[in-house]
One Martini backbone bead per residue (centre of mass of N, CA, C, O) as a GRO file, in nm:
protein
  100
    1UNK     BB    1 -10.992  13.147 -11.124
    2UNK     BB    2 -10.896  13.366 -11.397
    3UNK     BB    3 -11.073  13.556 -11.660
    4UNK     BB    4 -10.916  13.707 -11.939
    5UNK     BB    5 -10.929  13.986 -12.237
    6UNK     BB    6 -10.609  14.058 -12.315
    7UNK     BB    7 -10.743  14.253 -12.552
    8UNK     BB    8 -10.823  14.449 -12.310
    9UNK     BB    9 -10.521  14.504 -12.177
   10UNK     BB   10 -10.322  14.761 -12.063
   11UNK     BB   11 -10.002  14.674 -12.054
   12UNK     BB   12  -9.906  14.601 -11.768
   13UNK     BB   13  -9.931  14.337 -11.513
   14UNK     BB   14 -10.035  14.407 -11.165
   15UNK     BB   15  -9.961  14.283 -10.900
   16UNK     BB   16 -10.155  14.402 -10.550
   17UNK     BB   17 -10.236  14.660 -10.348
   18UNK     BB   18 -10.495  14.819 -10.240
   19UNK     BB   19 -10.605  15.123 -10.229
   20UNK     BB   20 -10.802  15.413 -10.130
   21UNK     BB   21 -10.823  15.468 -10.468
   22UNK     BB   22 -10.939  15.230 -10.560
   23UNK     BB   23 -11.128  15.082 -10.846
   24UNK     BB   24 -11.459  14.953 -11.013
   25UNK     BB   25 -11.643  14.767 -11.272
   26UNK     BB   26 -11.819  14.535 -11.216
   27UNK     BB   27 -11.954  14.271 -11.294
   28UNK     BB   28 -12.288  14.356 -11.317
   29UNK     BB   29 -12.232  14.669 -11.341
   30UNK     BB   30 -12.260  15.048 -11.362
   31UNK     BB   31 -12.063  15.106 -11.106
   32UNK     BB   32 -11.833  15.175 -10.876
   33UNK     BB   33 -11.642  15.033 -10.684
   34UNK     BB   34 -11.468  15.021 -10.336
   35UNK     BB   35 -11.188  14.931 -10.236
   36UNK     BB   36 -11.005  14.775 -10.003
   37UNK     BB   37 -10.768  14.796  -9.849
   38UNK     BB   38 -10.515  14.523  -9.947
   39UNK     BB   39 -10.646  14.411 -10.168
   40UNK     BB   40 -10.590  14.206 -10.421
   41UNK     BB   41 -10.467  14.319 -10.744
   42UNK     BB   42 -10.496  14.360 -11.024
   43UNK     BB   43 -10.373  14.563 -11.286
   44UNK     BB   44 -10.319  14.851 -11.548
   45UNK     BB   45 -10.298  15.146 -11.705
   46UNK     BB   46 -10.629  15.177 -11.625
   47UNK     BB   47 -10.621  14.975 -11.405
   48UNK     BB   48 -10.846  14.770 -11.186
   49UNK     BB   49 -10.957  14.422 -11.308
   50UNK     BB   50 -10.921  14.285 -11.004
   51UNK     BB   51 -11.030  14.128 -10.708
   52UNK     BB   52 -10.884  13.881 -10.593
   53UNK     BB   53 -11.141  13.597 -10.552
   54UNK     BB   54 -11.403  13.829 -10.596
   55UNK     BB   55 -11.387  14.056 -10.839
   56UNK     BB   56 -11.459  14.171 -11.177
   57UNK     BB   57 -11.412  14.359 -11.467
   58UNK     BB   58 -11.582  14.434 -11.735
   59UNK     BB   59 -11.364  14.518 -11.951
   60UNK     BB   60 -11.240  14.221 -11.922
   61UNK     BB   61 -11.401  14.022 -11.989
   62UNK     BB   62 -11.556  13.762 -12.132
   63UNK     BB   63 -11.628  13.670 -12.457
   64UNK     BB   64 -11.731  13.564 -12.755
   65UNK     BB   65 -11.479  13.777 -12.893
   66UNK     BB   66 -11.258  13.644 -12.775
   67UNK     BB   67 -10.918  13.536 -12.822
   68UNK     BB   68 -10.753  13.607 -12.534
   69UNK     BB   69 -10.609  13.455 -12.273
   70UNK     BB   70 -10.585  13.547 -11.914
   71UNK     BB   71 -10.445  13.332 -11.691
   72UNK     BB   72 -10.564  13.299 -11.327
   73UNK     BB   73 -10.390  13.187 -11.014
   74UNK     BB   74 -10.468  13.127 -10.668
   75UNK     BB   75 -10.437  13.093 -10.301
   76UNK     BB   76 -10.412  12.951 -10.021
   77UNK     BB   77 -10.422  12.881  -9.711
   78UNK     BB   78 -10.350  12.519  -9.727
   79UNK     BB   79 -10.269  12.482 -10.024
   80UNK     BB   80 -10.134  12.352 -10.251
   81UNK     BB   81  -9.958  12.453 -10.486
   82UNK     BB   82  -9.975  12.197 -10.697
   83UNK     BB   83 -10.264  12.246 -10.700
   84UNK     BB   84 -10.305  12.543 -10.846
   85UNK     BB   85 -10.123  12.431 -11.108
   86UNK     BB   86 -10.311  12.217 -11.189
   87UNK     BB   87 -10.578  12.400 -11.242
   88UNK     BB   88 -10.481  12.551 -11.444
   89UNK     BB   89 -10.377  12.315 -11.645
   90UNK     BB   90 -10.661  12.261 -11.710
   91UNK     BB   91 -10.780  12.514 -11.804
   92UNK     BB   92 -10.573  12.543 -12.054
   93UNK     BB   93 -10.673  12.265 -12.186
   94UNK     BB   94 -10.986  12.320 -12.232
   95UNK     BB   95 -10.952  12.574 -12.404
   96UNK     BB   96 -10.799  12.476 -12.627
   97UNK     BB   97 -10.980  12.256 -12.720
   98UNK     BB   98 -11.211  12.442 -12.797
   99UNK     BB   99 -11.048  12.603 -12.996
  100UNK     BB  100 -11.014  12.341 -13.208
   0.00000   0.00000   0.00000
């Protein structure tokens, strides 16, 4: 499961898969890494804001000022879709709860 800070992200959000020119600055660094052709990302109109599975971009991460949450969830081969919506709709309302 990934959180982004919703209200980071500009225009529409696209799952897609990273060329050789996609790059991102993850959470906890502060130079860009480049990602590998094929992995599975996020993009928004300013760029790559997840390595989907594996590394976060510092733009979006969610901080105390966080306000609107973008939660998104994956599988793997063997997890049954179920598992994984399941895992979604508990993390979405754990949130809610907490926020109330």
């Amino acid at each position: 499961i990934g959180l982004f800070d919703l209200d980071k992200i500009s225009g529409k959000v696209e799952l897609t898969l990273a060329t050789d020119d996609h790059q991102m600055i993850p959470i906890g660094k502060n130079e860009p890494i480049k990602l590998a052709s094929g992995t599975p990302v996020l993009k928004d109109s300013e760029g790559v804001f997840s390595a989907v599975g594996s590394r976060d971009s510092a733009r979006t991460m969610i901080t105390s000022e966080t306000k609107s949450v973008l939660i998104f969830s994956w599988g793997m081969k063997g997890v049954e879709p179920a598992v994984v919506d399941s895992a979604l709709d508990e993390c979405a309302r754990e949130i809610l709860e907490r926020s109330t």
